[in-house]
N, C-alpha and C positions, 0 to 999 in steps of 0.2 A: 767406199768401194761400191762400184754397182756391176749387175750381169747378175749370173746364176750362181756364183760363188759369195754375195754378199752377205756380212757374217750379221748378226744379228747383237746390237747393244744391249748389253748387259747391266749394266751400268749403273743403272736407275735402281735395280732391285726389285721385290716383290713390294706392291702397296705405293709407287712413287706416280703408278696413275701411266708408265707406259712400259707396262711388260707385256709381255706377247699373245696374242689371242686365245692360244691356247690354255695360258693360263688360268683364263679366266673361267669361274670365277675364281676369287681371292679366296682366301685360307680362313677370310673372318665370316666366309659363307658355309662355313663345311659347321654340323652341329658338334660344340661341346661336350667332350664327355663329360657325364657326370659321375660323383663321384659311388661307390656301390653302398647299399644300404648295410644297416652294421646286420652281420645274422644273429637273426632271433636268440634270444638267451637259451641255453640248454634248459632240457627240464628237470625239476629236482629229483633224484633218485630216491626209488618208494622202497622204503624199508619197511622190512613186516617184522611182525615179533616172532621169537626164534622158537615161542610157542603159545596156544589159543587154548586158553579152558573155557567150552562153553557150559553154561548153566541155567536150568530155567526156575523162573520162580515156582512154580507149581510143574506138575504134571498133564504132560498134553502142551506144554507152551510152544515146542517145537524145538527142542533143541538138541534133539537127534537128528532130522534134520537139516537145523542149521549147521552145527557140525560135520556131515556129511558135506553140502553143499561147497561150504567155506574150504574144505580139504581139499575138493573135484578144480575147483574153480580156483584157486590156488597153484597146482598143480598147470591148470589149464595157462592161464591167465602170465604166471611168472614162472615158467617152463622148471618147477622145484621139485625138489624130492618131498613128500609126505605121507608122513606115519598117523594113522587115523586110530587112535585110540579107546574104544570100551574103558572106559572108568569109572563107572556108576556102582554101586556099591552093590546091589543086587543083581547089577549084571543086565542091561537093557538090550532092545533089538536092533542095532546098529549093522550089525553082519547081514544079516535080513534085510536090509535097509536100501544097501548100495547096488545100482547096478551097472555092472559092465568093469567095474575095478579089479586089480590085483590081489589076489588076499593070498596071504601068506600061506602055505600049504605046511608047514610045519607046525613049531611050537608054540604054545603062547606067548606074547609079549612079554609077560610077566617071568618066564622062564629064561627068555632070551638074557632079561636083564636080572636075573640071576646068576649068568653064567656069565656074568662080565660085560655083556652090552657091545660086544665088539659090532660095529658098524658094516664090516664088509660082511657081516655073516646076513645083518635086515638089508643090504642094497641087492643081495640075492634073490630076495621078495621080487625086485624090480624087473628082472627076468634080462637085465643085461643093457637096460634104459639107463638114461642120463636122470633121469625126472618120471614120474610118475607117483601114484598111490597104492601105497599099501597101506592094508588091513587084517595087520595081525589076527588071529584067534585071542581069547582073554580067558583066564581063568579064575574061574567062580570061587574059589577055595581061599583064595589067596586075604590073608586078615589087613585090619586097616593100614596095621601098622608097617607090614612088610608094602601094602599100595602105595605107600608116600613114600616110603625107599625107593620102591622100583621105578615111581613116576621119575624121583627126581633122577635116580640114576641113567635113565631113557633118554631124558632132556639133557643132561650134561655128556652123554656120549655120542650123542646124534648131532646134535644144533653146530658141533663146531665142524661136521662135517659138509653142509651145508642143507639137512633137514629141518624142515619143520613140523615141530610136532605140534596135533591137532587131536584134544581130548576131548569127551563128551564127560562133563563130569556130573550128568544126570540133573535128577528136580530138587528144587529146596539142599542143596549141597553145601551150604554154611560147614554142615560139621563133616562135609567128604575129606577123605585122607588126600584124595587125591588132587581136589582143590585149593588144599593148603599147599601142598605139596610144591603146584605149579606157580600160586602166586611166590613164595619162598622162591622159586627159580623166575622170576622177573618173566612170565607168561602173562598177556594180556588176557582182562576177561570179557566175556560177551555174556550177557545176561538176556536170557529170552524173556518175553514176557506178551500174553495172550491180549487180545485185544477183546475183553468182554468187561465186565461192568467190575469187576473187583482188579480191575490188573493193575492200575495208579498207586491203590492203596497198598497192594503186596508188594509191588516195586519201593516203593519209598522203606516199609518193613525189612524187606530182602537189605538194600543198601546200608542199612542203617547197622544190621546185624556184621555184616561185610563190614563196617567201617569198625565196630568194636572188636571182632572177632583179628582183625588184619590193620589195617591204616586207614586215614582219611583217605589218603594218595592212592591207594587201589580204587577207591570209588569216586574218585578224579580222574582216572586214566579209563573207568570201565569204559564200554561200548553197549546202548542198550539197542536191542531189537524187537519190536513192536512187530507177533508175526498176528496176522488177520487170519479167522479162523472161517468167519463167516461172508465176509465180505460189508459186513457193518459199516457203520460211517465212523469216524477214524478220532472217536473223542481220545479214548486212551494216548493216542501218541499225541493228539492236540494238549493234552493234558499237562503230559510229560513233558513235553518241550518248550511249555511257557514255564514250570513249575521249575524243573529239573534239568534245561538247557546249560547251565553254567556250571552245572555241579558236577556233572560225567564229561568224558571225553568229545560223544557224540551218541546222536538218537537216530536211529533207521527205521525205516516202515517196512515192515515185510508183507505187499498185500497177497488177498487171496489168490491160491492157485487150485484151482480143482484137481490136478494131476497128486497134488502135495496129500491132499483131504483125502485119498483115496486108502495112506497108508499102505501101496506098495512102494517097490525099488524104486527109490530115483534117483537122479542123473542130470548135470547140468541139460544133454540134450532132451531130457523130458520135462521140463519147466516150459512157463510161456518165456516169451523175451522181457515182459513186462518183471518176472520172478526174477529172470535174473540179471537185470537192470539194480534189482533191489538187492541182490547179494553181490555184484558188483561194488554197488556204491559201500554197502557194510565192509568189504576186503581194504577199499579207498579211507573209509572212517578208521580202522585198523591202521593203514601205516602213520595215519595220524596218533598212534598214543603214543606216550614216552617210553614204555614198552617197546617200541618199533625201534624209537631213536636210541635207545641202546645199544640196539644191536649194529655191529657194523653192516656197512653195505653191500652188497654179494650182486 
């Protein structure tokens, strides 16, 4: 047919070499989709232990402190509830310590969990929060034997509510009640330890008494932290991590922070980034113990 009405052959198809100009170009011009890349694996869920007894081998290692820090940054870090524990047998400056935290305006801890440990009565501390830290008061009076009671009782009434508890269980604490207390409740340890000329030798001492007093497996899962006191060159942790790599969980450096040296309040925001890089990494070494993987995931 010809004129204005001529219908257009179809015939051939697309790709037969005469379909119509505007088709052009062909279909094997247009780009292939490709297929979409698989998405990245999820990452593994970090489990912390459902409680931290820190301990230092001597006096001055930092492990008030670290304790403090570990609790703030905790709290910070994995939006949780935590209970910052005084457990040192003589009773150290931890309250003194913190700045800018919750502290419980009532009773000691040690009274709380005498009176049964109910939970919503310490989530009160939090002042109506999801998450935050409290820091109880502690009472000096309280004998060894009742502190291993009360520790354990704290941790078994807390932890399933989704706190963590974080004790400071002072220097040289082999024979704290309260450090027995917590490894008996499957609390991971962190052991401080000074970066000066005798601190290899007391660490290896310290562990060894920990392995007799407790299990080899506590001083396989500990966590040690190397804090710098002076800013020295860093043989101790160099030491420790050739010697005693294999043997604990893991080894952290904690270096110098002049803020820390000062012995007032501190505060994740009053660290350098450098400091808290370093307790960062030490919470990251924590979800790695078996302690961590105990516990379920929250």
């Amino acid at each position: 047919m010809t004129g204005p009405h001529q219908e257009t052959d179809w015939s051939g198809g697309f790709g037969s070499g005469d379909e119509p100009r505007w088709a052009e170009p062909g279909l094997h011009d247009f780009p292939v989709a490709q297929p979409a890349p698989p998405p990245p694996p999820p990452e593994p869920v970090r489990r912390l232990p459902r409680a931290i007894a820190v301990t230092g081998s001597v006096g001055g290692a930092g492990g008030t402190v670290t304790a403090i820090l570990l609790a703030a940054l905790i709290t910070e870090q994995f939006q949780r509830k935590v209970l910052l524990l005084d457990a040192t047998p003589a009773g150290g400056d931890l309250q003194g310590r913190v700045f800018g935290a919750t502290r419980a305006p009532g009773q000691p801890w040690e009274t709380w969990a005498q009176n049964g440990g109910h939970p919503e009565v310490m989530s009160q501390f939090l002042r109506g929060r999801q998450s935050g830290l409290a820091i109880p008061p502690s009472d000096r009076l309280i004998g060894a034997a009742d502190t291993a009671r009360l520790v354990a009782t704290t941790i078994e009434s807390l932890t399933p509510h989704g706190w963590i508890v974080v004790l400071d269980t002072g220097s040289g604490a082999l024979g704290s009640p309260a450090l027995a207390a917590a490894v008996a409740a499957e609390a991971a340890v962190v052991l401080t330890i000074p970066q000066r000329a005798d601190g290899a030798n007391r660490t290896r001492l310290f562990l060894s008494g920990l392995a007799q007093q407790y299990d080899r497996r506590v001083v396989a899962d500990a966590v040690i932290a190397v804090t710098d006191q002076d800013g020295a060159q860093p043989h101790v942790y160099q030491t420790l991590e050739g010697g005693l790599g294999s043997k604990v969980s893991d080894i952290v450096r904690i270096p110098m922070d002049p803020q820390l040296a000062t012995g007032l309040a501190v505060a994740p925001t009053t660290i350098t980034a450098v400091t808290r890089s370093a307790y960062t990494a030490l919470i990251k070494a924590l979800t790695g113990t078996q302690a961590a993987a105990r516990r379920p995931a929250a």
